[in-house]
TIDOKOL-373003 format. One line per 2 residues: number of its first residue (from 1); their letters; for each residue x, y, z of C-alpha. Coordinates in steps of 0.1 Angstrom, whole numbers. Example, Ala and Ser with C-alpha at 12.3 -4.5 7.8 and 13.67 -1.06 7.14 Angstrom:
// residues 2
1 = as = 123 -45 78; 137 -11 71
This chain:
// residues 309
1 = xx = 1342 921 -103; 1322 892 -95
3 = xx = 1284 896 -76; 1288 900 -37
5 = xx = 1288 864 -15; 1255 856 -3
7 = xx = 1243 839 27; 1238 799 16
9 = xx = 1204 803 31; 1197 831 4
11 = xx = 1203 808 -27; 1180 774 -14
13 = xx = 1152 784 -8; 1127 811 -30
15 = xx = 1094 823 -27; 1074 836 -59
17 = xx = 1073 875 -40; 1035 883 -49
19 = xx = 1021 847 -39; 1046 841 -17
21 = xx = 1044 804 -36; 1073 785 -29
23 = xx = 1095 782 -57; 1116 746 -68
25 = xx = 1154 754 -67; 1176 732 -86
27 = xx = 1206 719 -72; 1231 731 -103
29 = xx = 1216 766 -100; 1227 768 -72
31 = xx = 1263 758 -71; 1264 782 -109
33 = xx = 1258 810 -87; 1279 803 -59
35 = xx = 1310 796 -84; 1297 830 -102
37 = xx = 1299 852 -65; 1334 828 -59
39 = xx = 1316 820 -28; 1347 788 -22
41 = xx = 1348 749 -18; 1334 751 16
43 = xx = 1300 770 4; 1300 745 -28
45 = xx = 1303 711 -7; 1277 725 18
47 = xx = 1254 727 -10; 1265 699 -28
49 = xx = 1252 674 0; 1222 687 3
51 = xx = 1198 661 -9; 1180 663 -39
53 = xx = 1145 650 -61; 1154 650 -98
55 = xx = 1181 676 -99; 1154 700 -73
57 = xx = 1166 705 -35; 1142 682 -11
59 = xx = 1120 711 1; 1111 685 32
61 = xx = 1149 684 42; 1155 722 35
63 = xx = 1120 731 58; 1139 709 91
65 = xx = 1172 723 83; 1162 759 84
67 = xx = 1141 750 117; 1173 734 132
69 = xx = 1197 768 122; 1166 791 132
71 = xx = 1169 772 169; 1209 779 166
73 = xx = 1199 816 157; 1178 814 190
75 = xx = 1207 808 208; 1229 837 196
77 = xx = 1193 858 206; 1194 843 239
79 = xx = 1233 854 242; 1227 889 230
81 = xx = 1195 890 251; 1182 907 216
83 = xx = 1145 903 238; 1158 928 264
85 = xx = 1176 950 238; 1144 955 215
87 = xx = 1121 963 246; 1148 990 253
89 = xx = 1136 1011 224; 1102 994 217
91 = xx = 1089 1007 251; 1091 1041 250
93 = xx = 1082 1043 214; 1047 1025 221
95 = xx = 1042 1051 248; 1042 1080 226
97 = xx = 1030 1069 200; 999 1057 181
99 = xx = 1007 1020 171; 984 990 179
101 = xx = 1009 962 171; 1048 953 163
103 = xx = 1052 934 136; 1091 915 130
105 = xx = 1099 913 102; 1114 877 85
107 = xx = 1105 862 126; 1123 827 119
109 = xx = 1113 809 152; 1095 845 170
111 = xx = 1121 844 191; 1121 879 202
113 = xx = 1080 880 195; 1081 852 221
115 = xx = 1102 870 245; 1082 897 244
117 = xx = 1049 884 249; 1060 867 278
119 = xx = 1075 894 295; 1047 915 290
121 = xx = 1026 891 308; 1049 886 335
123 = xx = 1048 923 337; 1011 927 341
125 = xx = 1003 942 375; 1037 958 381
127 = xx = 1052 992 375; 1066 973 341
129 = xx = 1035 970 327; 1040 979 292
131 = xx = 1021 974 259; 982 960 269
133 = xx = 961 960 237; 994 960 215
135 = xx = 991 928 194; 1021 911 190
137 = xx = 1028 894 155; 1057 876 137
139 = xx = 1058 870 100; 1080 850 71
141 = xx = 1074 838 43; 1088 803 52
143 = xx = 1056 783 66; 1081 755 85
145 = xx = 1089 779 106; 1062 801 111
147 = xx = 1040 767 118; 1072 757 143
149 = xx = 1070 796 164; 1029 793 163
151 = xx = 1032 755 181; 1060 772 206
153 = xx = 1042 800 218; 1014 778 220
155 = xx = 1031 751 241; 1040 786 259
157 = xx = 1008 802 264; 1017 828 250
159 = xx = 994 864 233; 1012 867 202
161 = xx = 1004 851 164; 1026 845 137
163 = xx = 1022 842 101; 1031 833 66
165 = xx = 1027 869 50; 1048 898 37
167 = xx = 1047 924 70; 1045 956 47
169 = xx = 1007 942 33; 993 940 62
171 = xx = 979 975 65; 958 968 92
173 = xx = 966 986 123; 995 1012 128
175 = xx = 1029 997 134; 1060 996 144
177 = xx = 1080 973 123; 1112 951 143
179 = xx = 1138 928 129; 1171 910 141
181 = xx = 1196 903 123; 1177 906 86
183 = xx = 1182 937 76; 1219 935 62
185 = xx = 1200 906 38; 1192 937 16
187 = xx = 1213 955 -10; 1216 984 -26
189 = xx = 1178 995 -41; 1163 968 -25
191 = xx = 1172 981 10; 1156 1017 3
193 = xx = 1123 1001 -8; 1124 984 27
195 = xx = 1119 1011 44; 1097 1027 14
197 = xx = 1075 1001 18; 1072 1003 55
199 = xx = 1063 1041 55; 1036 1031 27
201 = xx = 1017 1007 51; 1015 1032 77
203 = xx = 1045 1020 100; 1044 1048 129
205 = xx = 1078 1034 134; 1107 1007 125
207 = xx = 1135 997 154; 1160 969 129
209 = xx = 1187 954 150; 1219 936 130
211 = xx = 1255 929 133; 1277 960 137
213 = xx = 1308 959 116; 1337 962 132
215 = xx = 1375 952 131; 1363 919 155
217 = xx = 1327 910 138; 1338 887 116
219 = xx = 1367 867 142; 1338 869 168
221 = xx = 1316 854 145; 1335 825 136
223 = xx = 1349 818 173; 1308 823 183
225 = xx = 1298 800 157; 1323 773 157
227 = xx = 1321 771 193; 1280 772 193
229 = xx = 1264 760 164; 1263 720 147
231 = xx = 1251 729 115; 1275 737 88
233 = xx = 1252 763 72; 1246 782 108
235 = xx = 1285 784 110; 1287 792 68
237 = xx = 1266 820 68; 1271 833 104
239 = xx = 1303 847 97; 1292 859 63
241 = xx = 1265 880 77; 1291 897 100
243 = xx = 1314 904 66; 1279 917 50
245 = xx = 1261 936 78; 1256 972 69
247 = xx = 1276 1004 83; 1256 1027 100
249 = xx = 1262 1050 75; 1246 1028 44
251 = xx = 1215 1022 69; 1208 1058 73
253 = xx = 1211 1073 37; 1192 1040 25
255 = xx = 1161 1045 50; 1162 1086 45
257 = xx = 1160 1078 5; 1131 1056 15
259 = xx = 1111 1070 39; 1115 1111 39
261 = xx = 1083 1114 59; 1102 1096 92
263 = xx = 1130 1107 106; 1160 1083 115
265 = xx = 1192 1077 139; 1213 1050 152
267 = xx = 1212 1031 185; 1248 1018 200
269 = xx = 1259 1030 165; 1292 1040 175
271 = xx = 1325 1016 171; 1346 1020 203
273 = xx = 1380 1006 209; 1364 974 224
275 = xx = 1334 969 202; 1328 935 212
277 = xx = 1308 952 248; 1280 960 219
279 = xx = 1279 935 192; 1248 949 175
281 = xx = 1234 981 164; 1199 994 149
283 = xx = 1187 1017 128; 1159 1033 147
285 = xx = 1128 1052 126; 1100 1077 139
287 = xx = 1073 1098 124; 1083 1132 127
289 = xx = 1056 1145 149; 1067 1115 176
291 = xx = 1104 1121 170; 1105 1148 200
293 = xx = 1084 1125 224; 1104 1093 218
295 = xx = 1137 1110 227; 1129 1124 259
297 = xx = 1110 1092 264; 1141 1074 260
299 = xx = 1157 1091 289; 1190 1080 299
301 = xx = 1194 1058 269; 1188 1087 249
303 = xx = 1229 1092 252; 1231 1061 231
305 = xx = 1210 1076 200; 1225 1096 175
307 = xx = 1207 1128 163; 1167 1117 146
309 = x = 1171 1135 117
């Protein structure tokens, strides 16, 4: 069998994962894999296009493309109102618990670090109030867009940072660790040792939303992204990642084989006969001695959380 399809996005850009250095990436090599993963004609002229120095993909075209499909991603966020569905959980687990900061992980545009920043300042004074004194923080490794979400919450006057970094080296403050739409970007070992490495810088806990896969993921996808998005990569790998993102099941046994000392549990992981009335799930992760405060935190919404275990 050939190697699984990849997201486009996945094979033009690279990162040296110690220095976090960006790495050249050759035009050919790129197009070898693809016709290795039989990723199609479509995928291939996509990348064929792209414009080139000497065989090596123009970094300065691939750092505005990405900023132009991370502002399309920003409007599947805005539809999904990911912002409201992360404070959801993120509330009640910074109430019980110890952390000092949420960190997303692979934060694109900071989006959903944006959203969140702002409506904790709207909040301040009211019954809402949540979060004073938790720092707020975004990082990637790409530095186009990390510079782009740092001048946006700026322009927003906003209290959050972002940064060019790998989140799980931070070890500076206990965290919980967010992500949209990332997490399915992992396979196999690699998945486990995300969550390994979490629990090894001291996360107190992880809340990772993605794509829930479903009999209508991949059609909503491609009516979502054909209707929504210009750029032929957004609408490429859009309805890839809804072929790719994980089963609830795969999330669980990979973040238990990571992380023993948390406990774990799914949030809107069910697939009901319409599953398009909740489009994304997320694996949810708690130190054990918070795992009985978050739930009864949670309250109602606790009825949408499988058992922590």
């Amino acid at each position: 069998m050939p190697p699984e399809r990849v997201e486009i996005t996945d094979l033009i850009i690279d990162y040296d994962p110690e220095t976090l250095a960006r790495k050249p990436v050759r035009k050919d090599d790129v197009l070898a894999a693809m016709a290795e993963r039989r990723m199609g004609r479509r995928a291939a002229r996509i990348v064929a296009g792209l414009p080139d120095v000497g065989g090596v993909l123009d970094e300065a075209h691939l750092d505005a493309l990405f900023v132009r499909i991370h502002a399309e991603l920003q409007r599947l966020n805005e539809e999904f109102r990911q912002g409201e569905r992360l404070l959801m959980l993120l509330e009640p687990m910074l109430r019980v618990s110890s952390a000092q900061r949420v960190v997303d992980v692979g934060c694109g545009l900071g989006y959903v670090v944006r959203w969140l920043a702002a409506h904790r300042q709207s909040a301040r004074g009211t019954a809402r109030a949540w979060g004073d004194g938790v720092e707020l923080l975004g990082c990637d490794y790409n530095r186009a867009l990390v510079t782009e979400a740092q001048r946006l919450a700026e322009v927003e006057a906003l209290e959050c940072a972002f940064r060019v970094a790998n989140a799980f080296r931070l070890r500076e403050q206990p965290a919980v660790f967010t992500s949209s739409g990332v997490i399915h970007h992992f396979r196999g070992d690699a998945l486990a040792a995300v969550f390994r490495a979490q629990a090894e810088s001291g996360a107190v806990a992880c809340i990772h939303f993605d794509i829930k896969p479903s009999w209508v993921a991949p059609m909503g996808a491609y009516v979502f992204h054909e209707a929504r998005m210009r750029e032929r990569v957004s609408r490429h790998d859009g309805v890839l990642s809804a072929v790719r993102a994980h089963p609830a099941a795969t999330l669980l046994q990979a973040a238990r084989a990571g992380a023993p000392e948390m406990v774990f549990a799914m949030f809107d992981g069910a697939v009901g006969f319409l599953p398009i009335l909740r489009v994304m799930h997320a694996v949810v992760g708690v130190r054990r001695e918070h795992a009985a405060a978050f739930r009864g935190a949670l309250g109602p919404l606790g009825a949408r959380l499988s058992e922590l275990s």
